[in-house]
N, C-alpha and C positions, 0 to 999 in steps of 0.2 A: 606535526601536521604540515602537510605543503605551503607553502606559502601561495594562497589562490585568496585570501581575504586581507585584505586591509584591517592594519591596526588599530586600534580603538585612542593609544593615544598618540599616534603619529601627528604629525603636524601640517594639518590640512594644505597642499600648493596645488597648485595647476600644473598639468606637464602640456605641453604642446607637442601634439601627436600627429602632424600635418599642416599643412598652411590653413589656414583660419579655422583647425577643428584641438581642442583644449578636452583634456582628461582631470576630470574630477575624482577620484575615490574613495566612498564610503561602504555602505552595506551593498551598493554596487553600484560599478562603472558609470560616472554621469558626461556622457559626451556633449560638449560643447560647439553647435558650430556657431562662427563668430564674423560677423561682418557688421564695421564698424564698433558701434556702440551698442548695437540690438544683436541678439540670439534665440537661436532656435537650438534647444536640448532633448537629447535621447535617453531617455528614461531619467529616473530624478533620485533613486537612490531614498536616504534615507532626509531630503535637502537640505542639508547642510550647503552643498554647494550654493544656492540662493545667497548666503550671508556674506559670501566669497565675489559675486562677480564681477563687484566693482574692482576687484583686484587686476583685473584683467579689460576693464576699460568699460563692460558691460552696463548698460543703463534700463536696458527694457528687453524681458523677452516676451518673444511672440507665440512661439508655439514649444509644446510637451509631443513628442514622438515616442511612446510608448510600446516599447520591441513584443512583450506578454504583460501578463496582468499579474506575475505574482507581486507578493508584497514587497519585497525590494527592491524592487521597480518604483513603486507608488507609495512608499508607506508617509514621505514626506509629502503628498498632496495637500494638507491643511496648510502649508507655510505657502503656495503658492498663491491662493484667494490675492494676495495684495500685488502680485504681480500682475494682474488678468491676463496672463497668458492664455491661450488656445491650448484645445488639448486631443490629439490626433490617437487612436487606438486600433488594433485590427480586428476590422467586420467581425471575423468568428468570435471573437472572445469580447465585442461591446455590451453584454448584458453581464458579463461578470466584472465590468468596470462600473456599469450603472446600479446590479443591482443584487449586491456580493450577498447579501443575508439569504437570498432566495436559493442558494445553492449548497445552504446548511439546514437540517433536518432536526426537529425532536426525535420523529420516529423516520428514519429511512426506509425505502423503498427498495427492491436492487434492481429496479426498472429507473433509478433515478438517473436523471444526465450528468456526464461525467465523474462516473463513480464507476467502480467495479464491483460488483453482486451487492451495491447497499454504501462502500464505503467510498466518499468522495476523493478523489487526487488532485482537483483544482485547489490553489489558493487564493482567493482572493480578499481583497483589501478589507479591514473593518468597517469602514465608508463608505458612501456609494460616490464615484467620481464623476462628474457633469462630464462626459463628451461633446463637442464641436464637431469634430468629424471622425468617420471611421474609412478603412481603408478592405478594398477588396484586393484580393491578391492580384498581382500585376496591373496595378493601379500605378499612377506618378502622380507626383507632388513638387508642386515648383515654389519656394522659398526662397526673395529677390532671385539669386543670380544661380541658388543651388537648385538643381533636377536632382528627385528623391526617387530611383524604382522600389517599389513597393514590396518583395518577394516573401511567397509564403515557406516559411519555415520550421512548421511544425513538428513538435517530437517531444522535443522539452515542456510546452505547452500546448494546450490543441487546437488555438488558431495561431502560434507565434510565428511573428513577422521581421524579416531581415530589412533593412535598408540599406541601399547604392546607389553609393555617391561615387563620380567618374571624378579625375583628378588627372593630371598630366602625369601622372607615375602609374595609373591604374588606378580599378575600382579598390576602392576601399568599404566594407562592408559591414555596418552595423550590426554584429548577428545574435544579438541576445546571448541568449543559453543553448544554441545549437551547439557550439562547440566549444571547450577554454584548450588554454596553452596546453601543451604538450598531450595533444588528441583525449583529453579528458572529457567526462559527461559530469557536468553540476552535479544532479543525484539521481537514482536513481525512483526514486516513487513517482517525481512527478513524470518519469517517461511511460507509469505502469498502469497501461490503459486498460487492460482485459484480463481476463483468466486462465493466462499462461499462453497465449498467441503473438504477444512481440510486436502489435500492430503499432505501440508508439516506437518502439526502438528500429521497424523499417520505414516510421517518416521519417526516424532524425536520420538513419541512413540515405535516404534517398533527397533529403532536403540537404544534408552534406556534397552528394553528387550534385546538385544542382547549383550549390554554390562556388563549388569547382570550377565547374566549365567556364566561369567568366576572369579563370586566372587572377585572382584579386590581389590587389597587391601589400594590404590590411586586411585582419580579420580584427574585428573591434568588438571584443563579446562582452558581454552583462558583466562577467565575470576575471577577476585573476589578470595576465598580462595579456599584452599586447599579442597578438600570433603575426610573429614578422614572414613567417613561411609558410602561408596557406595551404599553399598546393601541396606540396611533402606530408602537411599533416591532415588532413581534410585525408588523404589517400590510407592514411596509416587507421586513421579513425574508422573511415567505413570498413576497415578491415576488420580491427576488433569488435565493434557493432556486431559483422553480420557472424563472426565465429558465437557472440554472446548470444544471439537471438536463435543460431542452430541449436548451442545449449538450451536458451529457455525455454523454447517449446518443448508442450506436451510432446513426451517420449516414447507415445505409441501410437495407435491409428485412431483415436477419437471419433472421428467423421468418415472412416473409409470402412477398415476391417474388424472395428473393434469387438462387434457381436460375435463375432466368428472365431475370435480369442480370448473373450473373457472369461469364458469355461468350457472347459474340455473334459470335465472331470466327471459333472452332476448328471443325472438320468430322471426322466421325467417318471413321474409317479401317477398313480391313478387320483391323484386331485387336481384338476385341472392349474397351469401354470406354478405349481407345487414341484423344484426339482429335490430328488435328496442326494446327499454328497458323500455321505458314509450313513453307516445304520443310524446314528444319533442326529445326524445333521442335514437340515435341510433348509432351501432358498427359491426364492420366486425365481423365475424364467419366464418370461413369455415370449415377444415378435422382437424386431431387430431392434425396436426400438424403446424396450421397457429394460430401464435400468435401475431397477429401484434398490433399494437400502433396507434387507429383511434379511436375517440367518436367522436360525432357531434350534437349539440344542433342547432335545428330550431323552428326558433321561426316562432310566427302565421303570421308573415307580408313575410318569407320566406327568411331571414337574418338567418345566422349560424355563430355559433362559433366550432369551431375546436377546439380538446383536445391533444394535439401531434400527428404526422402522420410520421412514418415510421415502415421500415419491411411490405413496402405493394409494389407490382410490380404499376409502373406506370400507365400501360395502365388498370389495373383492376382497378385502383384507378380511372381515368378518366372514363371508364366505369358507375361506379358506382356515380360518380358524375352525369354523363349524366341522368344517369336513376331517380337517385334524384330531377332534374330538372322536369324531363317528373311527376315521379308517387310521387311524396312530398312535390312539391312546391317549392322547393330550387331554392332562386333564387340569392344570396349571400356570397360569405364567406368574413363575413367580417376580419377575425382574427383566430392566430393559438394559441393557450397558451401551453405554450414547460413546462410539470410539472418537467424538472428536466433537466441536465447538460449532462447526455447521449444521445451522437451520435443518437443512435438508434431509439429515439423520435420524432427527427426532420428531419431524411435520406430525405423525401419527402415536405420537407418546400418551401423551393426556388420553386420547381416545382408550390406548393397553390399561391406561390406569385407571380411568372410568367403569371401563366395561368388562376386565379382565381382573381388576385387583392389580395389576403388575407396579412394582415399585422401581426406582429410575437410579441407578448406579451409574454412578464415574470416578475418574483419578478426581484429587483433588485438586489440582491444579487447574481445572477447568472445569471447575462448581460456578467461578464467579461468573464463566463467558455464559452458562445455561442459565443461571436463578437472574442474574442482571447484566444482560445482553447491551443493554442500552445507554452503558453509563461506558461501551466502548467503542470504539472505529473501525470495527474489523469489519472483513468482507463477509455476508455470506451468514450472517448471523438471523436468528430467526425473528426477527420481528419484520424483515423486509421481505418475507413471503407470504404476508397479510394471510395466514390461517386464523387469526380470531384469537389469538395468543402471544403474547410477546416476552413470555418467561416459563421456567419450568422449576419445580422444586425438587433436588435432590434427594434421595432416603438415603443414601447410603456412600460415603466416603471413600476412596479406596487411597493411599498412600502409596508411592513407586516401591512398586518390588514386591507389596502386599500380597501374601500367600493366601486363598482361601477353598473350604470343603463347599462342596456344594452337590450333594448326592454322590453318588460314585468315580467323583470326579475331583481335581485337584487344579485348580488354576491361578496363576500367577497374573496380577496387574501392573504393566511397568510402563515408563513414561516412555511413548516412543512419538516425538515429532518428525518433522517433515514436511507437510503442505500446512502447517500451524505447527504452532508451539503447544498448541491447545488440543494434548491427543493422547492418545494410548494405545496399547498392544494387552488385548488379552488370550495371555496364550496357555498351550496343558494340553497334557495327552489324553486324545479324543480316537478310539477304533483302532489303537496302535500306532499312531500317528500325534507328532509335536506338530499340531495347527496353530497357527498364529490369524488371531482377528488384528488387521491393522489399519481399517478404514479405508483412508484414502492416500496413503500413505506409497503407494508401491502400485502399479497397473503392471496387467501380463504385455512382455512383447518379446516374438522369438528372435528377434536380431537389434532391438535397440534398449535404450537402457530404463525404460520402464518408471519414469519420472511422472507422476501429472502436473498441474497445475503449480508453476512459482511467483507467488503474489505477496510483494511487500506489504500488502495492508491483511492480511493473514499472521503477522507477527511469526517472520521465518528466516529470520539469519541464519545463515549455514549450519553454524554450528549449532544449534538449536530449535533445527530443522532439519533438513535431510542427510548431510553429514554424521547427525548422529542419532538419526533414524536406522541411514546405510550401516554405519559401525553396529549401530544392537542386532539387526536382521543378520548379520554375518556371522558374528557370535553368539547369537541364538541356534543359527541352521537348522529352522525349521523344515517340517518334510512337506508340509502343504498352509499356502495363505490362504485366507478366507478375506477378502477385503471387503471396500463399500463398492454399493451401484454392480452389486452379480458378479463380484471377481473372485473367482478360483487358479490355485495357480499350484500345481503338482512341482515337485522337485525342482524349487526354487532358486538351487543354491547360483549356478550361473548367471541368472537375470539379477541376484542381488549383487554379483562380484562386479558388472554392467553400472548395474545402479550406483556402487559405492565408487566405482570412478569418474563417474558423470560429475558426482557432486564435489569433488577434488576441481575437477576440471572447471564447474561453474566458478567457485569460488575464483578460483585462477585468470576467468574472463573479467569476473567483477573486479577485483584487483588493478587490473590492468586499465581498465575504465575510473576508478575511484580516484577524487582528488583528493584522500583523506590517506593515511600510511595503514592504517585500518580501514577495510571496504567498508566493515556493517556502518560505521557513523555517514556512510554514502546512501546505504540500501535501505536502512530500517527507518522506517516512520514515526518512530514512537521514544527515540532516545530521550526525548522531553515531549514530558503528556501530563494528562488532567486529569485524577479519578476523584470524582466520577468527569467522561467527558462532556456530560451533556447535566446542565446545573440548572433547574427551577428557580428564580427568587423573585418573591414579594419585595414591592420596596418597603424598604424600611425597615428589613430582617433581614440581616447578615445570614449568609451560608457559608459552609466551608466545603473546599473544595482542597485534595493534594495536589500539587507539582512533584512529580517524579523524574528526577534524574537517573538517565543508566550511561554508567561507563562501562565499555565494553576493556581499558587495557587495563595494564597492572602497572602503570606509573601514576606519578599526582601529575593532574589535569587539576585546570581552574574554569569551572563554569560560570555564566554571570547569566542569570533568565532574567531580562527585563517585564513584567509583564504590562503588556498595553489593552485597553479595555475598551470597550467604547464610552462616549458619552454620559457621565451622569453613573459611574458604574465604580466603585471603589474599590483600591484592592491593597490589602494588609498584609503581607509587607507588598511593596510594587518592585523591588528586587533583590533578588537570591541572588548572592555571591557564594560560592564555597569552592574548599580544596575537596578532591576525590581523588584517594590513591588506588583502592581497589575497586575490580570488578563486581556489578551489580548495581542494586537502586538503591537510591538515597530520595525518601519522601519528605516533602517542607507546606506542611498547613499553610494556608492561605484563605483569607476571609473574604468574602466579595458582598457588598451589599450597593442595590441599588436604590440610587436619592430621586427624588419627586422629576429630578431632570433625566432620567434615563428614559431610552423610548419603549414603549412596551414591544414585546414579540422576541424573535431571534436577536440574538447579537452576538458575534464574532470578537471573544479574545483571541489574540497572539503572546508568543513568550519571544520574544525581540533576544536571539542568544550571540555569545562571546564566549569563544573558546579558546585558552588559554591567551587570551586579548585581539585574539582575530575576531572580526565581525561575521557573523555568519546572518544574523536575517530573524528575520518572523518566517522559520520555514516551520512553526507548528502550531496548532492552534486547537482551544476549546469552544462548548456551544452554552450560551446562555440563553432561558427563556423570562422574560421580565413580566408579570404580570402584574 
C-alpha cells in the first residue's frame, strides 16, 4: 500500500512545515498555525494532536478550520469541548456538521440530497458539531496577523473548501482532499455524485485549475505528504481526471440520439405501443421518450415469460396484456425474470403476480438485493421509488450457469455484471438467433463503446462488473441483445469488442488515480460494511448485526475495524483485528444493544479502519434506529 496514511504506532512529533505553521499526523493531516502561545488548526484529525501542543509552546486555541466535513476531519470533536475553541466550517456543507443524523435514512428516497438514485456518498460525523461560523466561498478570514482566502473546492466533498494563506515564499494552500502527493484522488466514492455523468470528478477538475492559477508554492492536503511541487502536479492531475471522466460517462447519447438508436430491429404491431422483435418476442415502444423495462417471450402453446417489467403505467400495461390475449394468443404469464437489482425493473411485478399468477425468478446472487432491499446501500434500489412496496419474494432460484426447458425453448442463466454486481444474462436460441437479455448492462452505440452508467454505490468493481460482463458477452457472441429500457441491438459483436476495451481502459484511469497498489480498495464502497446496514434496536435487547471484511489481493493483509457508536450504544466485540490472506469476505458477528442513555431515532455507527497499521479513517459506516 502507498504510503498516503500515517502509522498507527508511529511516534506522534510535530514537523514544521513553514514559519509558524506545524504538521500534525494522525487519521488525517492536522495543521497547525502558531503564533505565540495560542493557535488556530485546520482540521482535527483524529485529536490526538490536542494532547501534543504543549509540545510546541501552545496554550490556547482559538479556532477549528474545517477544509469538509468527512469524519477524519472531525472524528476527534469531543476532545475539544475543553478547549472552547471556535469552530469555522463551509457554508455548503454546515447542516452536515450540525446535523449528521438527518442525512442517514431507514427507508431512502432516491430524491434524497446528496445521494445518488437513494444511496448517500456524504459522510458525515456521528455527532452533531456546534458551528460558530461558516464560510461562503471567497470569503476572508483574518486570525491576529494571518489573512485566510476562503476558496471553494469542491470535488472530493460538495461544499469543500481550500484555505490561502500568502507567505513571503508564496501562497501556501490548505486543500483538503482536492488533491494528495503524486496527483492522486483520496477515493473515489466520495467524488461519485451522479449516475455516471462525472459532475463530482469535473469540480475537482476545475477546482484543481483554480488552485493553479495562484502558483502556490505549498499544497497542504488532508491527506499523505506534503506536495512541494503544485503546479507540475495540479497540471498532471487535471490530466488524468479529465481522460477518467471521458471514460466514465455514459458511452452513448442518453440525452441526444438515444431514441433513434435503441432499436433498429422491432416493428410495430397492431397493439398499440406493442413492438415485436422476432415471431416469439415482443417490447413496448412508444414516443422518444418512453423507455421502459418490458420484453415478453410467448411461446407457441401461449405461455410467456417476462423479462423485467417496470417504468410502464399500469393500466397501459393491462391494456396491452388484454390485447395480447385477444390478437397473440397470450394465454399465460407464467414468470417475471428481474435481469438485475434495480427498482426500476421490477416497479410492476407484484401487479404480474397479483393479477396474472406470474411467479418472479432470478440468479441467486441477487435474491438478497430483491426480498431485503433495505438492509443495503446500493443505488437505485426499490424502496426509494415509493410504489407502496419495499421488497419482493422470490419463487424461483436460478444458480450461474443453470440450464433450464421452458416450452420449446432451452435457456441458460449466468452471472453477468457490469453496471452491478447484482445481475444476469439470460440467454438461448430464440427464431434462430442466440439472444442475450442483459438488462442494463451494454446500451447500442454506432461509434462509441456502449457503457452506461458507472456507480461505486452499485457495487461494481471492474472485475466484477463490466470487465467481466465484457469478457462473457465476447465469448458468448451473441447474434442479437435484448436489453433493459427498449434496447435491441442486431450483430453485436463490434460494439462489444468497443466495450471490452473501454473497461481495460477505465480500470487503467482508476489506477492511475488510486492511492492504493489496488484501485478497488480506492473505488468500492463497501470493502467494510454491516449486514444487515440498517439495524432496529430496542433498548435493552441486543441485536446482531455482521462486519464484513473483503480483501480484494492474494497476500495476508492485517485489518483492524474499530467500531465507534454513538452514545449509550454498545458494541461486542468494539474491535476486529484479523490476518486475511485470500480474496473474498470474511463476516465477524457483532452485538449492539442500546442502554437507557442512548438517544432515540437514527444514529450513525463508523468502523474507524487500519490497514496493515496505516490509519485509514471512519470511511464507512452503518445505520441504527433506537426505539
Amino acid at each position: 500500500m502507498a504510503q498516503t496514511f500515517p502509522n498507527e504506532y508511529s511516534e506522534g512529533k510535530f514537523e514544521q512545515v513553514d514559519t509558524h505553521i506545524y504538521l500534525w499526523r494522525d487519521v488525517s493531516n492536522v495543521y497547525v498555525i502558531k503564533d505565540n502561545n495560542r493557535a488556530l488548526l485546520i482540521d482535527l484529525g483524529n485529536g490526538s494532536v490536542l494532547d501534543h501542543l504543549s509540545d510546541i509552546g501552545i496554550e490556547k486555541v482559538d479556532w477549528v478550520l474545517f477544509t469538509h466535513h468527512h469524519r477524519e476531519q472531525s472524528q476527534g470533536y469531543p476532545l475539544l469541548k475543553k478547549w472552547k475553541a471556535k469552530v469555522a466550517v463551509p457554508e455548503e456543507e454546515r447542516l452536515l456538521f450540525e446535523k449528521p443524523t438527518s442525512f442517514r435514512k431507514m427507508v431512502p428516497s432516491n430524491s434524497d440530497p446528496f445521494s445518488v438514485v437513494g444511496a448517500s456518498y456524504v459522510r458525515p460525523a456521528l455527532f452533531p458539531i456546534q458551528v460558530d461560523r461558516s464560510f461562503a466561498k471567497m470569503d476572508t478570514f483574518t486570525w491576529h496577523n494571518f489573512e485566510f482566502r476562503c476558496m471553494e473546492t469542491k470535488g472530493n466533498s460538495p461544499g469543500s473548501m481550500s484555505y490561502f494563506l500568502k507567505t513571503e515564499r508564496g501562497w501556501n494552500v490548505f486543500s483538503g482532499d482536492l488533491m494528495l502527493d503524486g496527483g492522486r484522488m483520496h477515493n473515489f466514492f466520495d467524488t461519485d455524485w451522479d449516475y455516471g455523468f462525472a459532475s463530482g470528478i469535473y469540480a475537482l477538475h476545475n477546482a484543481a485549475a483554480m488552485v493553479k492559477q495562484f502558483t502556490p508554492h505549498l499544497l497542504l492536503p488532508s491527506h499523505g505528504a506534503i506536495v512541494e511541487d503544485p503546479v507540475r502536479q495540479l497540471e498532471d492531475y487535471q490530466a488524468k481526471l479529465a481522460n477518467m471522466a471521458d471514460l466514465l460517462v455514459q458511452g452513448y447519447p442518453l440525452f441526444t440520439y438515444a431514441a433513434s438508436i435503441e432499436d433498429e430491429v422491432s416493428v410495430p404491431t397492431n397493439i398499440p405501443f406493442v413492438n415485436q422483435v422476432s415471431p416469439h418476442v415482443y417490447k413496448f415502444k412508444g414516443d422518444a421518450n418512453f423507455f421502459p423495462n418490458f420484453t415478453i417471450i410467448i411461446a407457441d402453446s401461449g405461455k410467456a415469460l417476462v423479462v423485467d417489467c417496470g417504468l410502464i403505467d399500469e393500466g397501459l400495461l393491462e391494456t396491452a396484456i388484454r390485447q395480447m390475449e385477444e390478437k397473440l394468443g397470450l394465454k399465460k404469464i407464467d414468470a417475471v425474470l428481474i435481469s438485475h437489482m434495480h427498482g426500476d425493473h421490477f416497479l410492476q411485478v407484484p401487479f404480474l403476480k397479483e393479477k396474472y399468477g406470474a411467479e418472479v425468478w432470478a440468479l441467486d446472487r441477487m435474491v438478497p438485493q430483491i426480498e431485503r432491499p433495505l438492509d443495503f446501500n446500493y443505488s437505485a434500489m426499490i424502496p426509494g421509488y415509493n410504489k407502496g412496496f419495499r421488497s419482493l419474494e422470490v419463487d424461483r432460484e436460478f444458480k450461474d450457469g443453470e440450464t433450464f426447458e421452458w416450452e420449446e425453448f432451452t435457456f441458460t442463466v449466468d452471472w453477468m455484471p457490469g453496471q452491478t454486481e447484482f445481475a444476469m444474462c439470460l440467454q438461448g436460441m430464440i427464431d434462430g438467433k442466440l439472444v442475450a437479455f442483459t438488462g442494463d448492462n451494454i446500451r447500442p452505440s454506432p461509434n462509441n463503446r456502449g457503457n452506461p452508467a458507472v456507480v461505486a454505490h452499485n457495487s461494481t468493481v471492474l472485475e466484477e462488473g463490466y470487465i467481466h460482463g465484457a469478457e462473457y458477452l465476447a465469448n458468448l457472441n451473441p447474434d442479437r441483445i435484448v436489453g433493459g429500457h427498449s434496447v435491441v441491438i442486431d450483430h453485436p459483436r463490434d460494439l462489444i469488442e468497443r466495450y471490452r476495451q473501454w473497461s481495460y481502459e477505465l480500470r487503467e484511469a482508476f489506477q492511475s488515480l488510486s492511492i492504493f497498489p489496488d484501485y478497488r480498495f480506492w473505488f468500492d464502497p463497501f470493502w467494510v460494511k454491516a449486514e444487515p446496514y440498517r439495524k432496529r434496536l430496542t433498548k435493552g435487547k441486543p441485536g446482531r448485526v455482521n462486519v464484513v471484511i473483503r480483501n480484494f489481493v492474494e497476500h495476508e493483509q492485517i485489518y483492524k475495524v474499530h467500531i465507534k457508536a454513538p452514545k449509550g450504544i454498545i458494541s461486542d466485540p468494539e474491535v476486529i483485528e484479523v490476518k486475511i490472506s485470500d480474496p473474498g469476505n470474511k463476516s465477524f458477528p457483532v452485538e449492539l444493544e442500546a442502554t437507557e442513555a442512548a438517544a432515540t431515532g437514527v444514529g450513525i455507527i463508523s468502523f474507524d479502519l487500519t490497514l496493515n497499521g496505516e490509519l485509514i479513517g471512519e470511511w464507512f459506516d452503518s445505520i441504527i434506529y433506537v426505539e
